[in-house]
C-alpha positions as CSV (number, residue, x, y, z in Angstrom):
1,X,-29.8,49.3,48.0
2,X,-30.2,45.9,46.1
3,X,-32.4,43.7,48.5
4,X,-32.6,40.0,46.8
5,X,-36.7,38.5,46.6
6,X,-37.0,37.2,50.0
7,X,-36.8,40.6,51.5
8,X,-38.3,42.4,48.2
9,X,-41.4,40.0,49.0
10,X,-41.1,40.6,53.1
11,X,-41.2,44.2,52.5
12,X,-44.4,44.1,49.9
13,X,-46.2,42.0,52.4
14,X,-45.7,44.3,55.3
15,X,-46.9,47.0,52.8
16,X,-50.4,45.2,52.0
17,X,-51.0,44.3,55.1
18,X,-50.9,47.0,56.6
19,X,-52.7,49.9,56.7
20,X,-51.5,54.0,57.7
21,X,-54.4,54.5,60.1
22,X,-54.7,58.0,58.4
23,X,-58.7,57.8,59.7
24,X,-60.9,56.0,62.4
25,X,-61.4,53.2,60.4
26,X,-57.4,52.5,59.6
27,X,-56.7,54.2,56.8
28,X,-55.5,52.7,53.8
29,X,-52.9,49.6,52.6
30,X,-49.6,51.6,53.2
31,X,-48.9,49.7,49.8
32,X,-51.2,52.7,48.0
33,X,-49.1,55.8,49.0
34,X,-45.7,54.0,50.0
35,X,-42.7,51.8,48.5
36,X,-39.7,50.2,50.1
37,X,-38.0,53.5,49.0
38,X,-40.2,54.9,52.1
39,X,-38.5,52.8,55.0
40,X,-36.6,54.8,57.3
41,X,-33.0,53.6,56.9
42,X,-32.5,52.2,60.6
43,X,-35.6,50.3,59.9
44,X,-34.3,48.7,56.2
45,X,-31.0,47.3,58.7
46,X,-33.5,45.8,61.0
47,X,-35.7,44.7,58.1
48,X,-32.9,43.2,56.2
49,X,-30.9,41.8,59.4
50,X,-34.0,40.0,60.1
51,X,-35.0,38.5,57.0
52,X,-30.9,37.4,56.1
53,X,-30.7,35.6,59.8
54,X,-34.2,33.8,59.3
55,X,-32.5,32.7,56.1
56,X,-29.9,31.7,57.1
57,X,-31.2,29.9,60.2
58,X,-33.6,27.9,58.2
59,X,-31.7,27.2,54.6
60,X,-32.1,23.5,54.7
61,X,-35.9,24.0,54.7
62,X,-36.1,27.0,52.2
63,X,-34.2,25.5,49.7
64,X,-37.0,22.9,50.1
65,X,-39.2,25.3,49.2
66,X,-40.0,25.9,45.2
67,X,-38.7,28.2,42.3
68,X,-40.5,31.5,42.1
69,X,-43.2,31.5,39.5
70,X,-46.9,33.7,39.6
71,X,-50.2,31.7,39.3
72,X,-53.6,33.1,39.3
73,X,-56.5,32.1,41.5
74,X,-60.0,31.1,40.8
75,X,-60.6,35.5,41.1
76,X,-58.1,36.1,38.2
77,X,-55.8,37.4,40.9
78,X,-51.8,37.1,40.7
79,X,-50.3,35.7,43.5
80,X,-46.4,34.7,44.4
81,X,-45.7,31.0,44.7
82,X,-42.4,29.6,45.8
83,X,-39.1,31.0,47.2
84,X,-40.6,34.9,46.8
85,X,-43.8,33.7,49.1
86,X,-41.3,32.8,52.4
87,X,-40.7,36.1,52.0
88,X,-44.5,37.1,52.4
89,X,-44.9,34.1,54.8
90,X,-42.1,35.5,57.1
91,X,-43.7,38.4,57.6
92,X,-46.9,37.3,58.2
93,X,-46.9,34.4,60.5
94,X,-44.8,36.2,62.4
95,X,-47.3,38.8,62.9
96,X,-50.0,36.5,63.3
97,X,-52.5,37.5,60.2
98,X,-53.9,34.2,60.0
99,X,-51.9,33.3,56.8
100,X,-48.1,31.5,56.1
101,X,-46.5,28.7,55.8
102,X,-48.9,26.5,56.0
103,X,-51.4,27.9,53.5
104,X,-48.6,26.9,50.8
105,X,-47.9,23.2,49.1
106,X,-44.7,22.6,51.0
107,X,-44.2,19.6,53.3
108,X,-46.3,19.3,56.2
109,X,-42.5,19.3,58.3
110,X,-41.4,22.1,56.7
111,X,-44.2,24.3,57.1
112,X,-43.7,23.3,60.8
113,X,-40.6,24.4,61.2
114,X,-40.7,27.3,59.1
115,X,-43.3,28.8,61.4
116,X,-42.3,27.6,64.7
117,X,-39.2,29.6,63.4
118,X,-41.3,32.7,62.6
119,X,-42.6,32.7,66.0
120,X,-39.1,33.0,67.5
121,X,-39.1,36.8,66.2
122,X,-41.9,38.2,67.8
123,X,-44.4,40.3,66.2
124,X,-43.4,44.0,65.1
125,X,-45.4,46.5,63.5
126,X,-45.0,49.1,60.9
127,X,-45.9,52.8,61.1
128,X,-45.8,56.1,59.3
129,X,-43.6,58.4,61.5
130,X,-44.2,62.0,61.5
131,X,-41.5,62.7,59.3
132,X,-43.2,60.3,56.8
133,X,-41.3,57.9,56.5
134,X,-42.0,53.9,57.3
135,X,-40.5,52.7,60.7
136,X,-41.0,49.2,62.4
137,X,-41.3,48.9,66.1
């Protein structure tokens, strides 16, 4: 299934943040032993149902919101600037990781409102289920 960047980048950010807790400690990044080819199917609908309503509910202040382009940091890391970060931003405001919206050069109003609109979805979570595949609760 084609997903378009917003949900690509959702997706990638839920993998990285999140670990398998394979061990006491956590585990690892599920993005180290799993892809968005690993998402149980009923959880890709949610996935995907989720990130098309909170773009459509909040066009006006993503199309506010820069083309997609990679930078590098002061660490010589990559990192996703633009439309492709809402994407990461979505999913992790909405969880609460300390991170979003606000941590990018948008307008102050916008960064508002995109998180205040976040916060209207709740947290969910993301799991390995014991037929291994990804599911979100």
């Amino acid at each position: 299934m084609k997903l378009d960047k917003f949900t690509q980048a959702y997706i990638q950010a839920m993998l990285w943040s999140s670990n398998d807790e394979s061990d006491e400690s956590g585990g690892v990044p599920l993005d180290q032993n799993y892809s968005e080819d690993d998402v149980a199917p009923e959880s890709l609908e949610k996935i995907i149902a989720e990130c098309n309503q909170f773009q459509e509910e909040n066009a006006d202040d993503l199309e506010q919101v820069p083309d997609m382009h990679y930078a590098t940091d002061s660490y010589g890391s990559n990192f996703c600037t633009g439309y492709e970060s809402a994407g990461h931003d979505f999913w992790l405001t909405r969880n609460g990781h300390g991170a979003g919206f606000w941590d990018r050069e948008y307008n102050e109003e916008v960064t508002t409102r995109l998180t205040a609109a976040c916060k209207k979805f709740g947290e969910c979570w993301v799991y390995v289920g014991d037929d291994g595949l990804l599911y979100i609760s």
